[in-house]
C-alpha positions as CSV (number, residue, x, y, z in Angstrom):
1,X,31.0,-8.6,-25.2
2,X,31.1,-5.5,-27.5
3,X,33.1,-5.4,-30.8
4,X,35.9,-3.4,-29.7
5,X,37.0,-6.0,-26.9
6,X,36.4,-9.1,-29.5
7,X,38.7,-6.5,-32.0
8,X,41.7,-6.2,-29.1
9,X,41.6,-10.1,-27.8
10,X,41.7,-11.1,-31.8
11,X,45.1,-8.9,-32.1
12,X,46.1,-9.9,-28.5
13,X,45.9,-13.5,-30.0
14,X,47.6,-12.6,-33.0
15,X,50.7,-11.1,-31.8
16,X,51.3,-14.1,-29.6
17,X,51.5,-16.5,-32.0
18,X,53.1,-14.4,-34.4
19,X,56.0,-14.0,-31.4
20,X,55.7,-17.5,-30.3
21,X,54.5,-16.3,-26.9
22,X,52.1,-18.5,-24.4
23,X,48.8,-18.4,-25.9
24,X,47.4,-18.5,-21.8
25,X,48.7,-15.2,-21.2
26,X,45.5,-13.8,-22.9
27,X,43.6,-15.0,-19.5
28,X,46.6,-14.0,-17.6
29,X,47.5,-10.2,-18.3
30,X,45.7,-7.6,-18.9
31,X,44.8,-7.1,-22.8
32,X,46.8,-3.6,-23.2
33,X,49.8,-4.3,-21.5
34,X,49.7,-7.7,-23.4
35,X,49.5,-5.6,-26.4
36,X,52.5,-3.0,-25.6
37,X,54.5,-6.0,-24.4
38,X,53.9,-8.0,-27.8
39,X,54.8,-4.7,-30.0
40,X,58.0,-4.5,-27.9
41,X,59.0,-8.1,-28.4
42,X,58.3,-8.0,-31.9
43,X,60.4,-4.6,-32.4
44,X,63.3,-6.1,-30.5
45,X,66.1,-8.2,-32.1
46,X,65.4,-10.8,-29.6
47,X,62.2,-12.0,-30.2
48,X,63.1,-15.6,-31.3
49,X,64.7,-15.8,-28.2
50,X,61.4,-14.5,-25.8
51,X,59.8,-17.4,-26.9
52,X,61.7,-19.9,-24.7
53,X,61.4,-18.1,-21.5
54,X,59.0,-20.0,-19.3
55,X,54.9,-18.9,-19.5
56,X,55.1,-17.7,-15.7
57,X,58.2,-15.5,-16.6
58,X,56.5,-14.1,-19.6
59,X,53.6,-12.8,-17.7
60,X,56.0,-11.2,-15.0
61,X,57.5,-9.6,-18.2
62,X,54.1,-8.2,-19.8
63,X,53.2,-7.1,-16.3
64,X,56.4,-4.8,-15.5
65,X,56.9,-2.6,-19.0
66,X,60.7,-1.6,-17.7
67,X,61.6,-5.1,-17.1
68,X,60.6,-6.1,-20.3
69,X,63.2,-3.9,-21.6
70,X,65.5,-4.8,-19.5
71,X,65.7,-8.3,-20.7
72,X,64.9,-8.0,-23.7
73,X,67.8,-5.7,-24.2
74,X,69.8,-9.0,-21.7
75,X,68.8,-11.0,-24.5
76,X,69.7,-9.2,-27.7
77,X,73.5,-8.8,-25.5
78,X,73.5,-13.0,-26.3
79,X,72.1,-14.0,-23.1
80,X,71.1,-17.2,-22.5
81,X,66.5,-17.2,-22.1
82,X,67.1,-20.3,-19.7
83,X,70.0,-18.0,-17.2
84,X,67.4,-15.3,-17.6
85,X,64.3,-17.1,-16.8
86,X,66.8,-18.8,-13.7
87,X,67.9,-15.4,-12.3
88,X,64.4,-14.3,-12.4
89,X,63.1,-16.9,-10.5
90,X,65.9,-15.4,-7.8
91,X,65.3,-11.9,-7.7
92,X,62.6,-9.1,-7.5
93,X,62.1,-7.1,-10.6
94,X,62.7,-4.0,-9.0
95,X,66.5,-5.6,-7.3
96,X,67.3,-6.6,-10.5
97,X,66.9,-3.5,-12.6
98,X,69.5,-1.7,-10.5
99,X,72.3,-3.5,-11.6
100,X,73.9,-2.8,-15.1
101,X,72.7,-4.4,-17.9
102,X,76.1,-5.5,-19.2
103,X,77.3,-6.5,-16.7
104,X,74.4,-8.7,-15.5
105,X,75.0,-10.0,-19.0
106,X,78.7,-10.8,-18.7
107,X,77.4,-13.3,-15.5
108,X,74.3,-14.8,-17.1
109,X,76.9,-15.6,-20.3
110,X,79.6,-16.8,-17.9
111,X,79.6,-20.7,-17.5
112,X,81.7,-21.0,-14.6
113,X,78.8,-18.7,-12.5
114,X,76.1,-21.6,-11.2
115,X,72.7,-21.1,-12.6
116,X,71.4,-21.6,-8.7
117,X,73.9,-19.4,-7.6
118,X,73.3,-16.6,-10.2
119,X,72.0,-14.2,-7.7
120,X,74.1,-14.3,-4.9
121,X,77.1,-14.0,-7.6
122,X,75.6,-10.8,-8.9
123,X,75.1,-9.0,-5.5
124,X,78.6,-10.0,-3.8
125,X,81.0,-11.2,-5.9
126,X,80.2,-9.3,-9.7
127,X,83.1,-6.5,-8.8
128,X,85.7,-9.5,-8.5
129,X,87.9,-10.9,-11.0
130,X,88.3,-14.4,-10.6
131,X,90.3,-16.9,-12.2
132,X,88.2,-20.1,-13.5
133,X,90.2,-22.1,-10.7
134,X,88.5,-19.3,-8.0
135,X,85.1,-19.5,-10.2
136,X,85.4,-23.1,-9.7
137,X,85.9,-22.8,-5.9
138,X,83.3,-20.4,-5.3
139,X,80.8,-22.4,-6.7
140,X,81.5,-25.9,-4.9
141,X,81.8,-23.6,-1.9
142,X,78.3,-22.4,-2.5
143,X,76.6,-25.1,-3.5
144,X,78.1,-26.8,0.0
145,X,76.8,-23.9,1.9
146,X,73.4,-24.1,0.8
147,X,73.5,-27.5,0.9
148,X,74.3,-27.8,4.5
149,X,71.7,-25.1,4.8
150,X,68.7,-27.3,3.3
151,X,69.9,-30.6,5.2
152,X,70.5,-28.6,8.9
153,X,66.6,-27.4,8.1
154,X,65.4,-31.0,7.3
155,X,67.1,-32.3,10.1
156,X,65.3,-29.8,12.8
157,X,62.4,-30.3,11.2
158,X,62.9,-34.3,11.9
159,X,63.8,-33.6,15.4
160,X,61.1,-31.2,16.8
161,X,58.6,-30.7,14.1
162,X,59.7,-27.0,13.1
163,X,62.2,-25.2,11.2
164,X,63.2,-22.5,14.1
165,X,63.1,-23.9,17.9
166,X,63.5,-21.7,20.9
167,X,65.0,-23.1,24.1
């Protein structure tokens, strides 16, 4: 190992604990995007809240620069890091960067829009105002569709075997 690679993984590790940042993601990324991706957090307002996004949505972040910004600038807006980390566990960054920033933020901040449902809200139902009473509805509505989803799965699966069956 030369000098110049101990030099970068000893500022790698430095920047991550100075932003709080999983200490694995120096095996995980690679060291220069690990170093832009630290600089960014640092310079953005949100870096206290970066921290508590989970290690496997941190890496994602490091390893796409524009998404990065894109929720770092979500989380500076007052978004929540646990809605954040939850709608990227739904979505493809590339989906998710088309949508405005704002108003992706208006849903992530909005209580009455299920964390499981975050996703769904955001591609059919963000142009909509809805009441709280119609918020309220929607949700129990989705949560009994894809609840009746899961359990018709389970049950073909305890019948035949399989998920899909062809007759």
């Amino acid at each position: 190992m030369n000098v110049e690679k101990i030099r970068i993984r000893r500022e790698c590790c430095r920047l991550l604990e100075k932003t709080r940042m999983q200490k694995s993601l120096t095996k995980q990324c690679d060291e220069q995007l690990l170093l832009d991706g630290c600089q960014k957090v640092m310079e953005s307002e949100a870096a206290s809240q970066f921290q508590y996004l989970e290690a496997d949505v941190q890496k994602r972040l490091i390893e796409t620069p524009e998404l990065l910004e894109y929720v770092l600038g979500l989380l500076q807006i007052g978004s929540s890091p646990a809605r954040v980390g939850t709608l990227l566990g739904q979505t493809e960054a590339e989906e998710l960067l088309l949508y405005n920033k704002e108003r992706v933020a208006d849903i992530l901040m909005d209580q009455g829009v299920a964390g499981e449902h975050l996703l769904v809200y955001l591609k059919y139902y963000q142009d909509l105002e809805l009441s709280l009473e119609q918020k309220s509805l929607l949700r129990n509505g989705l949560h009994n569709y894809f609840s009746l989803q899961r359990l018709a799965g389970k049950v073909c699966w305890q019948k035949t075997g399989r998920f899909f069956t062809v007759k």
